[in-house]
C-alpha positions, 0 to 999 in steps of 0.5 A, spaced: 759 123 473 759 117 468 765 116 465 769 118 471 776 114 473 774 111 480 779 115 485 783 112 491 788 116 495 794 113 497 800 114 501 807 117 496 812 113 494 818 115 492 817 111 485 811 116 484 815 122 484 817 122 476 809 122 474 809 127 480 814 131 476 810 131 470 805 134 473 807 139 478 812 142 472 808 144 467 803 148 472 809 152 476 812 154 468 805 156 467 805 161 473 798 161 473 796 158 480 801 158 485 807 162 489 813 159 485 818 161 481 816 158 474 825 156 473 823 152 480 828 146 479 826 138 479 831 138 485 827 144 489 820 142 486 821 135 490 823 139 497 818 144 496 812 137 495 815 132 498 821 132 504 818 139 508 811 137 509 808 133 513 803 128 509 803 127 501 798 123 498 797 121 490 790 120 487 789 113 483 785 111 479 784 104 479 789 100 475 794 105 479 796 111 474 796 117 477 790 121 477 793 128 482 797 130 487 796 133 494 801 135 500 800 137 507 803 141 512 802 145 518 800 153 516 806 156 520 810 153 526 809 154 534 803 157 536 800 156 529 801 149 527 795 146 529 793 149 523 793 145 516 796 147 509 795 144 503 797 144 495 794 140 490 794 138 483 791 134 478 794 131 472 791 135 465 788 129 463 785 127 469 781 135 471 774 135 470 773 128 473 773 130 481 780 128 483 781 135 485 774 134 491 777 127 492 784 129 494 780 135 499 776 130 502 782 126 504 787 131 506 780 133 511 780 127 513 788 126 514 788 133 517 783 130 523 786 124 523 794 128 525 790 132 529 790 140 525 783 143 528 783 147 521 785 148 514 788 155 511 789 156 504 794 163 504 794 164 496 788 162 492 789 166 486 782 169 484 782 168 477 782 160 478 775 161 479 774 153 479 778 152 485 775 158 489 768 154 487 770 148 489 774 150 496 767 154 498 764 147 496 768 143 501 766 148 506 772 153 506 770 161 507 774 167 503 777 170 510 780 175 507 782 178 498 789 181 498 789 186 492 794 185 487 797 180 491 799 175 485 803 177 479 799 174 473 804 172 468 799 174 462 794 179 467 799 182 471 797 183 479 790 179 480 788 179 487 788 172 492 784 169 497 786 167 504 781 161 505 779 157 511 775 152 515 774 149 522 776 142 522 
């Protein structure tokens, strides 16, 4: 894409979690992607993305400012934990360049490299019709539609997708 950022993904360093902030906060007030209370606190958000998972990367462009975000994690414990999870977000005025791609093909890779043999997403909030086309893109198949399973905060109940892909 001409005029697209060159992208790199890096390891998170905790001097990043201001401009990480800045960009999870304004997506969980929305309430329009993700299963989190929209008061989710600066305290709470940082456990949730940064100290429960397993791997979290930044997106980079090439002076260093952060473009996204993505977490890794196993999807469950015991017998399930060889089943990858992510979480991604990119800055506002980053959407649109191919970072949200860019962090997926990383978070495969890394998912390989740790040792997952898949990657589940649990909670695809169908409305978010980019995100849906872009997973199926990077090889993810809707595995399951749970009905109404998403409260909208202007739509109401909307269906979410169960998304998955061998590694």
């Amino acid at each position: 894409m001409s005029g697209s950022p060159q992208i790199g993904v890096r390891a998170y360093d905790p001097a990043d979690w201001p401009a990480v902030w800045a960009m999870l906060e304004p997506v969980f007030r929305a309430g329009e992607t993700y299963a989190v209370p929209r008061d989710i606190g600066e305290e709470e958000a940082h456990r949730m993305w940064v100290e429960l998972p397993r791997a979290v990367r930044v997106a980079v462009d090439a002076q260093g400012a952060l473009l996204g975000t993505y977490y890794l994690k196993a999807n469950q414990a015991g017998p399930g934990d060889h089943v990858a999870n992510c979480g991604y977000i990119v800055a506002p005025a980053a959407r649109g360049l191919g970072v949200a791609g860019a962090m997926c093909e990383h978070s495969l890779a890394l998912a390989r490299e740790l040792g997952f043999s898949a990657m589940q997403y649990n909670l695809v909030v169908a409305t978010n019709t980019v995100a849906v086309r872009l997973w199926q893109r990077h090889g993810f198949e809707v595995r399951g539609t749970l009905p109404g399973a998403f409260r909208h905060p202007e739509q109401g109940p909307v269906d979410a997708h169960v998304m998955y892909r061998l590694l």
